[in-house]
N, CA, C and O atoms as CSV, one atom per row, in Angstrom:
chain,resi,resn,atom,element,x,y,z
A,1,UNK,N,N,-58.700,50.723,67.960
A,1,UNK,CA,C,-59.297,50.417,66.671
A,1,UNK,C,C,-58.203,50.377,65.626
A,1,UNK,O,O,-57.291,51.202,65.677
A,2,UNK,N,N,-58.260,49.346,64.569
A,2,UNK,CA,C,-57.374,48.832,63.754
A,2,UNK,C,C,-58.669,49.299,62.703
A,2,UNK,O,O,-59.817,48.982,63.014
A,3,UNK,N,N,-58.345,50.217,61.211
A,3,UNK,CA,C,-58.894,50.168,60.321
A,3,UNK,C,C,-57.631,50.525,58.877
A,3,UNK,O,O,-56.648,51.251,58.729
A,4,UNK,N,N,-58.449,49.454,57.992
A,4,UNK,CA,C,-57.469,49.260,56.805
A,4,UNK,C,C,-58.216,50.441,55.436
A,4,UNK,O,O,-59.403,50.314,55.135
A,5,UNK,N,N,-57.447,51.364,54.843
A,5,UNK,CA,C,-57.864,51.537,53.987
A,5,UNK,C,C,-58.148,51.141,52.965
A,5,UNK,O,O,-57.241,50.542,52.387
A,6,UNK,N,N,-59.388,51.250,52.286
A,6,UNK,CA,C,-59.979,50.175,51.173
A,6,UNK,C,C,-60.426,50.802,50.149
A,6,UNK,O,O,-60.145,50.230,49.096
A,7,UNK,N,N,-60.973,51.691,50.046
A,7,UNK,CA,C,-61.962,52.486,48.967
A,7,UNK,C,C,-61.831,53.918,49.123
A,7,UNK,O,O,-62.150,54.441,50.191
A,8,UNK,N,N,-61.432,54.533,48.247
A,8,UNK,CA,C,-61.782,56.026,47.916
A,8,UNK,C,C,-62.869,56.102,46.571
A,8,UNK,O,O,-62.909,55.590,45.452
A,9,UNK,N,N,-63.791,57.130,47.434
A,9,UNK,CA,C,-65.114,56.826,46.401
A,9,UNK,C,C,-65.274,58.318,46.130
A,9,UNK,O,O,-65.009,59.164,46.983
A,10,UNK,N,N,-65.737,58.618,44.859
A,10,UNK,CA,C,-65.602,59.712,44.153
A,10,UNK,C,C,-67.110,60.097,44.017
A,10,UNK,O,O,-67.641,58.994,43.885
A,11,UNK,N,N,-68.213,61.140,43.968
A,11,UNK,CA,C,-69.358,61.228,43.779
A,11,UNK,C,C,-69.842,62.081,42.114
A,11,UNK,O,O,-69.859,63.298,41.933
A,12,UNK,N,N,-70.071,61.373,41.442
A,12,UNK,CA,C,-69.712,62.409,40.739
A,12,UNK,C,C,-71.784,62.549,39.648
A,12,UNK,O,O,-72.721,61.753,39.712
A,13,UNK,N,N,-71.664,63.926,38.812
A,13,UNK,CA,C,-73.067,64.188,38.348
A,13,UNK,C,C,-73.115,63.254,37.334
A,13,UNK,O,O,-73.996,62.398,37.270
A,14,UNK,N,N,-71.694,63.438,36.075
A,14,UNK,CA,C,-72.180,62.350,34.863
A,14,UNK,C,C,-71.408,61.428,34.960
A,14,UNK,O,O,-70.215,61.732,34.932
A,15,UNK,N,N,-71.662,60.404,35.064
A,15,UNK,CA,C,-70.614,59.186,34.910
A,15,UNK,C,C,-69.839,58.798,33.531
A,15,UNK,O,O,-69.372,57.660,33.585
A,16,UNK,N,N,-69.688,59.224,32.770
A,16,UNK,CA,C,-69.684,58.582,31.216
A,16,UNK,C,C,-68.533,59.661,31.067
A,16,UNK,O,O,-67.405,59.382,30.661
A,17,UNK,N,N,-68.893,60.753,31.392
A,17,UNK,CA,C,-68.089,62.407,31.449
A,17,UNK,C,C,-66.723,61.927,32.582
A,17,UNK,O,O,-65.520,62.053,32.353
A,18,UNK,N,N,-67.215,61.499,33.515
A,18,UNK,CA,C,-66.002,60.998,34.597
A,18,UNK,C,C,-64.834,59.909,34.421
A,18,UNK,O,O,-63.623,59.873,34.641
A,19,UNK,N,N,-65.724,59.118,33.957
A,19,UNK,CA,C,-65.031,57.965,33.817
A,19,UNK,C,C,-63.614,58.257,32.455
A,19,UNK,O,O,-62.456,57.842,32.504
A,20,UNK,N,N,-64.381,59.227,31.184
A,20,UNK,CA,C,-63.264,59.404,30.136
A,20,UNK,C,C,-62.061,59.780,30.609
A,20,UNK,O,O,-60.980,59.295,30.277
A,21,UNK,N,N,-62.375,61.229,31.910
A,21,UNK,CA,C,-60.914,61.632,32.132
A,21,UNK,C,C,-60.306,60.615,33.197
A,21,UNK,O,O,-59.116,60.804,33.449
A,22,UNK,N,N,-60.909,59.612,33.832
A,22,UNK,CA,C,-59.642,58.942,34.851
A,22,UNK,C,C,-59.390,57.538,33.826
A,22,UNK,O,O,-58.681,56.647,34.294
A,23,UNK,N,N,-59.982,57.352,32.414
A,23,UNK,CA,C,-59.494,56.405,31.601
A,23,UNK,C,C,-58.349,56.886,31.075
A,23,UNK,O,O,-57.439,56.074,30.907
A,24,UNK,N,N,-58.143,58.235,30.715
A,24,UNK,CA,C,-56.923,59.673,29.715
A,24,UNK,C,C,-56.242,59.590,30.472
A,24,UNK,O,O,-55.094,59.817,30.091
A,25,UNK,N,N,-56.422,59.159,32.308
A,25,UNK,CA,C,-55.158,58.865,33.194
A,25,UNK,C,C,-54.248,57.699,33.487
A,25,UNK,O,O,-53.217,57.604,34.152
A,26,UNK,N,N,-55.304,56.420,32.430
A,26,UNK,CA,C,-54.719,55.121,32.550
A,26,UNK,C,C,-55.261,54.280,33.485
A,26,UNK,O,O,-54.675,53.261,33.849
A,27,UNK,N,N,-56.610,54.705,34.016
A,27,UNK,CA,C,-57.180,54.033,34.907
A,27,UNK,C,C,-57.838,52.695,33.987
A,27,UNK,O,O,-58.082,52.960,32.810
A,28,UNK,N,N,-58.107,51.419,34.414
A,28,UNK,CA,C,-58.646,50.794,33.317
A,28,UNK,C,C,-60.139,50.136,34.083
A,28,UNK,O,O,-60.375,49.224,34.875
A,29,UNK,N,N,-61.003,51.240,33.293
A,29,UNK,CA,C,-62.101,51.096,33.379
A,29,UNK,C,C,-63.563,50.543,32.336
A,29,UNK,O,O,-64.143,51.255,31.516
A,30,UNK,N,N,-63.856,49.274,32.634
A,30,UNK,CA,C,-64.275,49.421,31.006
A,30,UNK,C,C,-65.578,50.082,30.786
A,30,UNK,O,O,-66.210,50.767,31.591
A,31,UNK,N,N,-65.925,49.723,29.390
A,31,UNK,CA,C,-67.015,51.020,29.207
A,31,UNK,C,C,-68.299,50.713,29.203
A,31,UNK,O,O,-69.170,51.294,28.555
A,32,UNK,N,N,-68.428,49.865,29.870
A,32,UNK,CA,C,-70.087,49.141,30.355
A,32,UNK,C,C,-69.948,49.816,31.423
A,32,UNK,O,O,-71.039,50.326,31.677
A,33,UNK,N,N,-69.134,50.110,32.236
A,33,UNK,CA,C,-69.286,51.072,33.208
A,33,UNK,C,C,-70.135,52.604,33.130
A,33,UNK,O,O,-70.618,53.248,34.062
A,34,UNK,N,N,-70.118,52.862,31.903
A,34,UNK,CA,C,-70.710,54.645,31.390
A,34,UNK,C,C,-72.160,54.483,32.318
A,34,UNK,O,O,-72.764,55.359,32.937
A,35,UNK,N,N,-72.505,52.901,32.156
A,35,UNK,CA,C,-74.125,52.862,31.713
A,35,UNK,C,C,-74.738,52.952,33.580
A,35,UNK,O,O,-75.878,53.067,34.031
A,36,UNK,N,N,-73.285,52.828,34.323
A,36,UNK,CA,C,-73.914,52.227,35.730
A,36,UNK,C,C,-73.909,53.600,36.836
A,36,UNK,O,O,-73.362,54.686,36.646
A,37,UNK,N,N,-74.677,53.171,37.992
A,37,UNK,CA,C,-74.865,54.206,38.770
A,37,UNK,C,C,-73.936,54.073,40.076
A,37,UNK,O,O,-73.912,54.994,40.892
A,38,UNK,N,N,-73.209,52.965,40.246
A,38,UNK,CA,C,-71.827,53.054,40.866
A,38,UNK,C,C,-70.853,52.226,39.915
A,38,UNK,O,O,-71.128,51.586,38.900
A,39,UNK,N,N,-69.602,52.436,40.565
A,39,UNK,CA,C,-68.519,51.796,39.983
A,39,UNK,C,C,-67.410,51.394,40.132
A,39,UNK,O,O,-66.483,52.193,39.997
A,40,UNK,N,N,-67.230,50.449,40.359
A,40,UNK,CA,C,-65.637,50.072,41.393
A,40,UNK,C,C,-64.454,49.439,40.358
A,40,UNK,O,O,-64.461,48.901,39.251
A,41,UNK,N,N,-63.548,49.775,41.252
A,41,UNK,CA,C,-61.950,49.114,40.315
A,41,UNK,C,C,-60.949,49.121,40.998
A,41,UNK,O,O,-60.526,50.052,41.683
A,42,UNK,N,N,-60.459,47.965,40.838
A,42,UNK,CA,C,-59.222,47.596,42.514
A,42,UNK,C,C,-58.587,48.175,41.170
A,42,UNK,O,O,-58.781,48.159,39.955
A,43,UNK,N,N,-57.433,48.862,42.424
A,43,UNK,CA,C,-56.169,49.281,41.719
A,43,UNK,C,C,-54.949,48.201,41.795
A,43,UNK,O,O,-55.266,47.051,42.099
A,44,UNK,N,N,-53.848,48.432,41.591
A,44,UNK,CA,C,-52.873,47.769,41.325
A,44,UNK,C,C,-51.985,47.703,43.182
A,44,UNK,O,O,-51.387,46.748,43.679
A,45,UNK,N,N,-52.210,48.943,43.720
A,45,UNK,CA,C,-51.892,49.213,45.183
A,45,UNK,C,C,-52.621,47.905,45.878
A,45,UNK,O,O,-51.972,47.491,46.838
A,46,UNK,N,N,-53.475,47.381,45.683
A,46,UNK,CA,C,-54.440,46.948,46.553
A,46,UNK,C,C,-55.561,47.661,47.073
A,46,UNK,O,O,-56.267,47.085,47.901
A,47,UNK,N,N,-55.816,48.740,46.742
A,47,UNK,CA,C,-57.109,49.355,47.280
A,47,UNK,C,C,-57.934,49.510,46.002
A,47,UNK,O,O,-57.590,49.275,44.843
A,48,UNK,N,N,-59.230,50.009,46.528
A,48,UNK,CA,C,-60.667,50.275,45.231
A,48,UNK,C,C,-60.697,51.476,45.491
A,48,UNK,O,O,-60.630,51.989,46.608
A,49,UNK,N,N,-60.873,52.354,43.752
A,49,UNK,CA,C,-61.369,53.366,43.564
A,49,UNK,C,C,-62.752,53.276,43.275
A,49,UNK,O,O,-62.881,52.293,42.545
A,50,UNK,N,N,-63.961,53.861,43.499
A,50,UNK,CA,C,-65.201,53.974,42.855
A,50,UNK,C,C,-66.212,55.555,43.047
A,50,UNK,O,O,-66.298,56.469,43.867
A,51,UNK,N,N,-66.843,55.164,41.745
A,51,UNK,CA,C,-67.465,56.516,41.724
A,51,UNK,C,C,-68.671,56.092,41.756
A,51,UNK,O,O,-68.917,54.956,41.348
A,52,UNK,N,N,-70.002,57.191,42.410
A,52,UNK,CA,C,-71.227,57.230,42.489
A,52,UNK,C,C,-71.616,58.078,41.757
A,52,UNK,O,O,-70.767,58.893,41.397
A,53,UNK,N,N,-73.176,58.257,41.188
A,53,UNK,CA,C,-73.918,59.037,40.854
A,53,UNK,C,C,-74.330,60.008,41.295
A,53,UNK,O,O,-74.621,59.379,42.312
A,54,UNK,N,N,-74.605,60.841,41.488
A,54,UNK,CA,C,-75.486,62.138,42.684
A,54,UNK,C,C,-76.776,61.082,43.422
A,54,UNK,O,O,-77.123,60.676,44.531
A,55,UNK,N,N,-77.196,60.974,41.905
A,55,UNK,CA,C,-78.497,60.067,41.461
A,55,UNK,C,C,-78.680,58.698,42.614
A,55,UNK,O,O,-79.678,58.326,43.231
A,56,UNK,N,N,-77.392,58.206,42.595
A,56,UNK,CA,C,-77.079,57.421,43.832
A,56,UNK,C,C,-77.103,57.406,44.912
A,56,UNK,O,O,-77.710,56.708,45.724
A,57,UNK,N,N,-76.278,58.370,45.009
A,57,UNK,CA,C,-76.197,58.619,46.863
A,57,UNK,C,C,-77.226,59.072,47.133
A,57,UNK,O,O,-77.602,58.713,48.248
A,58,UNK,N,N,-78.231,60.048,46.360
A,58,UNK,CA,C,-79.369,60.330,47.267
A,58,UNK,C,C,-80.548,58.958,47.373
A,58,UNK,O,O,-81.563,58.981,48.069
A,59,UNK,N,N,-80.153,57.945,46.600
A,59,UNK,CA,C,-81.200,56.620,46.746
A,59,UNK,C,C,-80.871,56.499,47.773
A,59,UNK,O,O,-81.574,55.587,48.206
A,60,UNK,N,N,-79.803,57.030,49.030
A,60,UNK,CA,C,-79.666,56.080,50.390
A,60,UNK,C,C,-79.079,57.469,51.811
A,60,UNK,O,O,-78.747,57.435,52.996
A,61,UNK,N,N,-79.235,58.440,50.814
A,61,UNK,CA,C,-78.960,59.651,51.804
A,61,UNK,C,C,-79.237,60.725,51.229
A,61,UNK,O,O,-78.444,61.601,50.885
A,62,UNK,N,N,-80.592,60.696,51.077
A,62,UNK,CA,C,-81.586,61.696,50.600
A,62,UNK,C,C,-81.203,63.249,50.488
A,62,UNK,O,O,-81.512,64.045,49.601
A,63,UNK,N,N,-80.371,63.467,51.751
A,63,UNK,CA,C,-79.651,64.555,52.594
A,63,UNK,C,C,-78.694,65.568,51.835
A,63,UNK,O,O,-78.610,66.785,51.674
A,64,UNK,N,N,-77.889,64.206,51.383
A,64,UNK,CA,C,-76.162,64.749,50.847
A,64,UNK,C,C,-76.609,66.075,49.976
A,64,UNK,O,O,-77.637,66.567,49.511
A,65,UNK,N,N,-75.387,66.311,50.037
A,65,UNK,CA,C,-74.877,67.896,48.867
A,65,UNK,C,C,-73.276,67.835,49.120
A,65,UNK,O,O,-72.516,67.540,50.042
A,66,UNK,N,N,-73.208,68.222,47.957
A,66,UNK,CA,C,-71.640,68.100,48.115
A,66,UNK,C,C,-71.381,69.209,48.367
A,66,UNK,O,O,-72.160,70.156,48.474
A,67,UNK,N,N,-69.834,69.180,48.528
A,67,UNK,CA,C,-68.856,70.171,49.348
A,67,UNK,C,C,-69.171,71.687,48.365
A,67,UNK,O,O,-69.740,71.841,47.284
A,68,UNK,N,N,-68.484,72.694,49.348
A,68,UNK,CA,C,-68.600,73.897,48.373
A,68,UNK,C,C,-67.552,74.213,49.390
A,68,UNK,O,O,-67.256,74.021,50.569
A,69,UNK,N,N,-66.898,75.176,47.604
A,69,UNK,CA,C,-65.495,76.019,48.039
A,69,UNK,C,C,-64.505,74.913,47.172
A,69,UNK,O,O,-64.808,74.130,46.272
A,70,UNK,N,N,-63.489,75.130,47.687
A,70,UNK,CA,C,-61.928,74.548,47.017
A,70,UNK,C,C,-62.346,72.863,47.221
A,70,UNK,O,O,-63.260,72.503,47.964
A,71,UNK,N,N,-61.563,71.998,46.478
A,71,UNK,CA,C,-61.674,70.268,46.611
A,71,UNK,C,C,-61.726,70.339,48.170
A,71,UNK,O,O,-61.468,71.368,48.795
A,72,UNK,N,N,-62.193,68.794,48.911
A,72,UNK,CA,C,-61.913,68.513,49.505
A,72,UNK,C,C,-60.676,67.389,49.966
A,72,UNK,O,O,-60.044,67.082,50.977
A,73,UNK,N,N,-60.805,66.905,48.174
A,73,UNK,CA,C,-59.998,65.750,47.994
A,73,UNK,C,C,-59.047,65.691,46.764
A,73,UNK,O,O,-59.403,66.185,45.695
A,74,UNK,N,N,-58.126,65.232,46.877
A,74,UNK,CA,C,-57.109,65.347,46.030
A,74,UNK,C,C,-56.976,64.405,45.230
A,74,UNK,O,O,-56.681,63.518,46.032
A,75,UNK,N,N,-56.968,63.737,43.865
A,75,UNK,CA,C,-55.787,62.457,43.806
A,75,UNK,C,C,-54.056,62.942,42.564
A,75,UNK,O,O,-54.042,63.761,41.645
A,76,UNK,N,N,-53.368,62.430,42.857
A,76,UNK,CA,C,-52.214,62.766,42.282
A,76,UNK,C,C,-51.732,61.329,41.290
A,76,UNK,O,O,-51.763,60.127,41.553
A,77,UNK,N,N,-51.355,61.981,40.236
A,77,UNK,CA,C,-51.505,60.820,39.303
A,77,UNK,C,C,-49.346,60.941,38.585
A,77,UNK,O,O,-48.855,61.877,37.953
A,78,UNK,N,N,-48.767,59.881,38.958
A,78,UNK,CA,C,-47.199,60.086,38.607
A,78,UNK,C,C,-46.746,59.531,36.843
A,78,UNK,O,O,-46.436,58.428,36.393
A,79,UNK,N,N,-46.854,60.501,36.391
A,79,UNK,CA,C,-46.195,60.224,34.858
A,79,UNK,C,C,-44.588,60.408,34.892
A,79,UNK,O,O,-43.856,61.154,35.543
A,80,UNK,N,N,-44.301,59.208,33.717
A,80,UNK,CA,C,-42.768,59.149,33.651
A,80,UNK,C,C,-42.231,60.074,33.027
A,80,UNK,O,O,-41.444,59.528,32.254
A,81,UNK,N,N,-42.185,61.156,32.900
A,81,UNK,CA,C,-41.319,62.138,31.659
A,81,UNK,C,C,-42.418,63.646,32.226
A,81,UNK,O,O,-43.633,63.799,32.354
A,82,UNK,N,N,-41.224,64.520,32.439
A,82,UNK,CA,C,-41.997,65.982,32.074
A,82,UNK,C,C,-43.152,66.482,30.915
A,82,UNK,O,O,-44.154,67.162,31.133
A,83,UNK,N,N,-42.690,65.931,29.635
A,83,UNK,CA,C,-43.296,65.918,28.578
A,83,UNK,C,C,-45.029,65.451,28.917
A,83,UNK,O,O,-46.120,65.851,28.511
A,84,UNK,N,N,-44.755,64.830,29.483
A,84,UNK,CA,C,-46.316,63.687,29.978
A,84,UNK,C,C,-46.804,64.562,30.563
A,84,UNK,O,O,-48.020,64.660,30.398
A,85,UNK,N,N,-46.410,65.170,31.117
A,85,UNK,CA,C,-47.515,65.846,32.746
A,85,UNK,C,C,-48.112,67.076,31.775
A,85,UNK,O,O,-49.269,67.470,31.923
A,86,UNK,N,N,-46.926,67.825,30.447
A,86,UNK,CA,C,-48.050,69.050,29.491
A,86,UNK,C,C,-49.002,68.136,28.687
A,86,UNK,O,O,-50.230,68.222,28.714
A,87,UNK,N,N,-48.164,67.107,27.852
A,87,UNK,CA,C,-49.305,66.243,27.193
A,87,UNK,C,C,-50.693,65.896,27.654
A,87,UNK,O,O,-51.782,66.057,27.104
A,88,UNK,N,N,-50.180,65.104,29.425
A,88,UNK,CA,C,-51.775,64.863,29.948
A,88,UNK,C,C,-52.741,66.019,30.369
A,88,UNK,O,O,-53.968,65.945,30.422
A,89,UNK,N,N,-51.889,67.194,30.683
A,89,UNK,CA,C,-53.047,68.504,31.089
A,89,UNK,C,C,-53.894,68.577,29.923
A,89,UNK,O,O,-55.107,68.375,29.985
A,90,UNK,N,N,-53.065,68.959,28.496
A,90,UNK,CA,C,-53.503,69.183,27.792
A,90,UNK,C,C,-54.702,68.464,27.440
A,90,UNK,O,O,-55.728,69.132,27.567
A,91,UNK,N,N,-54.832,67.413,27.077
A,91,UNK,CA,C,-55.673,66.333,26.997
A,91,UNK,C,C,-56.658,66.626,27.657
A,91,UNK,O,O,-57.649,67.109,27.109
A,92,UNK,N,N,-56.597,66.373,29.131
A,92,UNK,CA,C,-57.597,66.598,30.401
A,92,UNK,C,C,-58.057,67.539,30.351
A,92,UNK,O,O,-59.022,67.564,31.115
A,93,UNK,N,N,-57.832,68.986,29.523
A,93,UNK,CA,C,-58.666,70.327,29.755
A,93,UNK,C,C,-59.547,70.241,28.143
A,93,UNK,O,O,-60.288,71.146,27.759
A,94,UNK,N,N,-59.304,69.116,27.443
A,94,UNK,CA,C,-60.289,68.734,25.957
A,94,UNK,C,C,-61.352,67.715,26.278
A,94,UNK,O,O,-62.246,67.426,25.483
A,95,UNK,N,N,-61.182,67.047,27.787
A,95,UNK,CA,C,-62.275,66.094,28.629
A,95,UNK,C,C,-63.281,66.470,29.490
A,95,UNK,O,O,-64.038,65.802,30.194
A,96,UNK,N,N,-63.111,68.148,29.242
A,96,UNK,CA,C,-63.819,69.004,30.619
A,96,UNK,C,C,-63.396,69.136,31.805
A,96,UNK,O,O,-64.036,69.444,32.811
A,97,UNK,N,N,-62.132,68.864,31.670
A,97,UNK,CA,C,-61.491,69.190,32.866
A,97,UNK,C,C,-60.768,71.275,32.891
A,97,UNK,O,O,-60.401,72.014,31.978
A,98,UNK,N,N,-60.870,71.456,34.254
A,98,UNK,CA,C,-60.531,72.748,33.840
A,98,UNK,C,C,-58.949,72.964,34.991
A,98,UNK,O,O,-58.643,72.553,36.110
A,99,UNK,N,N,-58.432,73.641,34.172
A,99,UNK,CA,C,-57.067,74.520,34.793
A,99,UNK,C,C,-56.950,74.724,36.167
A,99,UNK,O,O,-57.701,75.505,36.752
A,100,UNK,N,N,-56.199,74.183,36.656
A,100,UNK,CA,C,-56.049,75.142,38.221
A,100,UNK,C,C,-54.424,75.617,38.370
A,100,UNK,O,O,-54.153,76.438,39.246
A,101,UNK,N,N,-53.697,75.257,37.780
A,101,UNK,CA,C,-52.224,75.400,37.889
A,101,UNK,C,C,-51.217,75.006,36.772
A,101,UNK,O,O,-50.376,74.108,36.814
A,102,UNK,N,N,-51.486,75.871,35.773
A,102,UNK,CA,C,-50.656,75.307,34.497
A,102,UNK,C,C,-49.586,73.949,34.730
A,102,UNK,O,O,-49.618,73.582,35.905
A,103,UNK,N,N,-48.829,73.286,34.027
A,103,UNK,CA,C,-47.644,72.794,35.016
A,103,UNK,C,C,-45.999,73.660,35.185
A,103,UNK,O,O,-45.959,74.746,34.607
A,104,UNK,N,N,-45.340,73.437,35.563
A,104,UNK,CA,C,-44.221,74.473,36.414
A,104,UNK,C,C,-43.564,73.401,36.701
A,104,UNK,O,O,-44.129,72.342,36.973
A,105,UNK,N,N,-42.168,73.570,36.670
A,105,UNK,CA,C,-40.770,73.245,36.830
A,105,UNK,C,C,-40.678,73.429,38.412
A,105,UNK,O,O,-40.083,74.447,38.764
A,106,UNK,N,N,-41.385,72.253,39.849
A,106,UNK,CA,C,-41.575,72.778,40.915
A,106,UNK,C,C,-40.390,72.772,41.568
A,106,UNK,O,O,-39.596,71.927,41.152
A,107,UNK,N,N,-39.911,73.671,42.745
A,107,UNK,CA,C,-38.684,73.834,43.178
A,107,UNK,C,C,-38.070,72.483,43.908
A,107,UNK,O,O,-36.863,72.270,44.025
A,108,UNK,N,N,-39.339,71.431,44.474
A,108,UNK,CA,C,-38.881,69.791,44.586
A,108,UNK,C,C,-38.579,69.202,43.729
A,108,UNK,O,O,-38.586,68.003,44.006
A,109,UNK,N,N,-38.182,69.491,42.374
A,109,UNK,CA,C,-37.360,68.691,41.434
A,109,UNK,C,C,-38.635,67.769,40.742
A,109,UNK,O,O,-38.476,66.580,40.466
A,110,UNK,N,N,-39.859,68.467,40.518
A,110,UNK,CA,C,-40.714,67.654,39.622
A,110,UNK,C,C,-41.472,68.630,38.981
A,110,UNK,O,O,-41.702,69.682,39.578
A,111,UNK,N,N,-42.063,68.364,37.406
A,111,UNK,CA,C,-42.558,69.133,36.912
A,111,UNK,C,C,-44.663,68.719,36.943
A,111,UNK,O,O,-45.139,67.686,36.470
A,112,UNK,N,N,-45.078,69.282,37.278
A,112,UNK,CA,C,-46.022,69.398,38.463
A,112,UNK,C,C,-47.182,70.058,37.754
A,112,UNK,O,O,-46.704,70.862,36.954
A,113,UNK,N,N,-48.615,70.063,37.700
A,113,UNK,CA,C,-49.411,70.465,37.160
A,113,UNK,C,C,-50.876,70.089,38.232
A,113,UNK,O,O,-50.999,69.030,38.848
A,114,UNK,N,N,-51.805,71.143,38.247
A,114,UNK,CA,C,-53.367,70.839,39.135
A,114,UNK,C,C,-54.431,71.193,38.096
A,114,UNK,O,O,-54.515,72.190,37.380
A,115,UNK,N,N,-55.141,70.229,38.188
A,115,UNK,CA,C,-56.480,70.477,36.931
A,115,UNK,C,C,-57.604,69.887,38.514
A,115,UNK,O,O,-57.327,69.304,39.562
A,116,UNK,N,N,-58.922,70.447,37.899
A,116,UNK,CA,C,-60.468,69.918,38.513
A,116,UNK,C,C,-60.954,68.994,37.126
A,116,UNK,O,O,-61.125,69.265,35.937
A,117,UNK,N,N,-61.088,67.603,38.075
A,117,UNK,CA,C,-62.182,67.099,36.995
A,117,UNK,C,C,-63.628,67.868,36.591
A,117,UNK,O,O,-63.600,69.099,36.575
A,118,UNK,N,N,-64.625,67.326,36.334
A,118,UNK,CA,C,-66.181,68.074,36.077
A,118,UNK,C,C,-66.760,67.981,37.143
A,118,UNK,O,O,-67.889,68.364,37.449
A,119,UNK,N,N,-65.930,67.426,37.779
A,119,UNK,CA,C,-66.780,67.255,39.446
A,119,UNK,C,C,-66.104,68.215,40.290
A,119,UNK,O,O,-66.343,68.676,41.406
A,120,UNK,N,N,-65.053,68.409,39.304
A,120,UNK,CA,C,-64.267,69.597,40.888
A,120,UNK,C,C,-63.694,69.284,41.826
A,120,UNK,O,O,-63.551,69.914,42.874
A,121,UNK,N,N,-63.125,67.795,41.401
A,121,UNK,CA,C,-61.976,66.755,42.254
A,121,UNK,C,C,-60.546,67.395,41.516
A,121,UNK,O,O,-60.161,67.524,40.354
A,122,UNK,N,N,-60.017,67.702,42.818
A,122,UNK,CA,C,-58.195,67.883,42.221
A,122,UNK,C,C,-57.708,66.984,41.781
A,122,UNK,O,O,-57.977,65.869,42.229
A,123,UNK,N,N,-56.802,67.161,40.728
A,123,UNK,CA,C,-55.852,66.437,40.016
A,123,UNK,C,C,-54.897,66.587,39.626
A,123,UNK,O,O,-54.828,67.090,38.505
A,124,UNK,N,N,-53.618,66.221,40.360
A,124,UNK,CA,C,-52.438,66.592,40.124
A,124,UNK,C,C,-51.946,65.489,39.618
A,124,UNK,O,O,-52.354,64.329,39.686
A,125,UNK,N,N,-50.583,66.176,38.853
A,125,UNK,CA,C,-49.948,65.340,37.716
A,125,UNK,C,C,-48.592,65.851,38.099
A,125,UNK,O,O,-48.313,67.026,38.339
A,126,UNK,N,N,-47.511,64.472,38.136
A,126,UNK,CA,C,-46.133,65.123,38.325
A,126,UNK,C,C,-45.259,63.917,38.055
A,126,UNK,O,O,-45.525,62.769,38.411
A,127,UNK,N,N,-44.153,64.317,37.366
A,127,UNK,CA,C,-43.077,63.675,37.101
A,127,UNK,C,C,-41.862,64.271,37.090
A,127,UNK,O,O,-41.648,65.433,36.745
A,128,UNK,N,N,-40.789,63.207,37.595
A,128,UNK,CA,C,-39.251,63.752,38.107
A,128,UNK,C,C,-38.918,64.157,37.269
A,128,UNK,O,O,-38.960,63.577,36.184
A,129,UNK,N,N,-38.365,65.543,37.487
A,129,UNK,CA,C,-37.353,66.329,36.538
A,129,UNK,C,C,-35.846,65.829,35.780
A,129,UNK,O,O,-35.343,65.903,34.659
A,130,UNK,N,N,-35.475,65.271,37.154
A,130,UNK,CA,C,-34.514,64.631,36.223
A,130,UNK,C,C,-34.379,63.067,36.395
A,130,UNK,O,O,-34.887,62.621,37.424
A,131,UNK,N,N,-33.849,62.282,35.650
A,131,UNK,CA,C,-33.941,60.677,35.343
A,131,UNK,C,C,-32.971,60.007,36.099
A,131,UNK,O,O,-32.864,58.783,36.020
């Protein structure tokens, strides 16, 4: 079996709440999106990010519940300048995002930071220490 990765899909409770902090990351999402119950956006890589509703997924899997305990899933987001990675925490914990790892000067030569969106998706932020 040959399979191509295509989509990482995010589930999330408010959409409008979600969408602000991966826009504060430079994602470009527009804002007719707040209003919808999924949501897709090719990235620049070639693959699609999209997020669902709760509200959603149970229209087709009555079943689901999401994970409990620590993320299951990560995404890591690369800013150019140290400065960026306190600027964007900062920001991201005024979007409802909450703290998981101040940022730190990491011993791989990048200055490095972990926040949870409102959904409780990891989010790391890191840029090279030196230029």
């Amino acid at each position: 079996m040959q399979a191509q990765l295509d989509l990482i899909g995010l589930v999330v409770e408010d959409m409008p709440r979600s969408l602000r902090v991966y826009r504060e990351l430079g994602l470009d999402v527009p804002a007719e999106a707040d209003k919808e119950s999924h949501v897709e956006i090719h990235l620049p890589v070639g693959m699609r990010l999209a997020w669902d509703t709760v509200a959603n997924v149970h229209s087709f899997d009555p079943d689901w519940e999401p994970a409990s305990g620590d993320p299951s899933i990560g995404l890591a987001f690369l800013l150019a300048t140290p400065p960026e990675v306190d600027e964007a925490y900062s920001e991201l914990l005024t979007l409802g995002c909450t703290g998981h790892k101040a940022p730190w000067d990491a011993f791989w030569g990048q200055r490095y930071a972990t926040l949870r969106d409102p959904d409780g998706i990891s989010i790391d932020l890191f840029a090279p220490l030196a230029g």
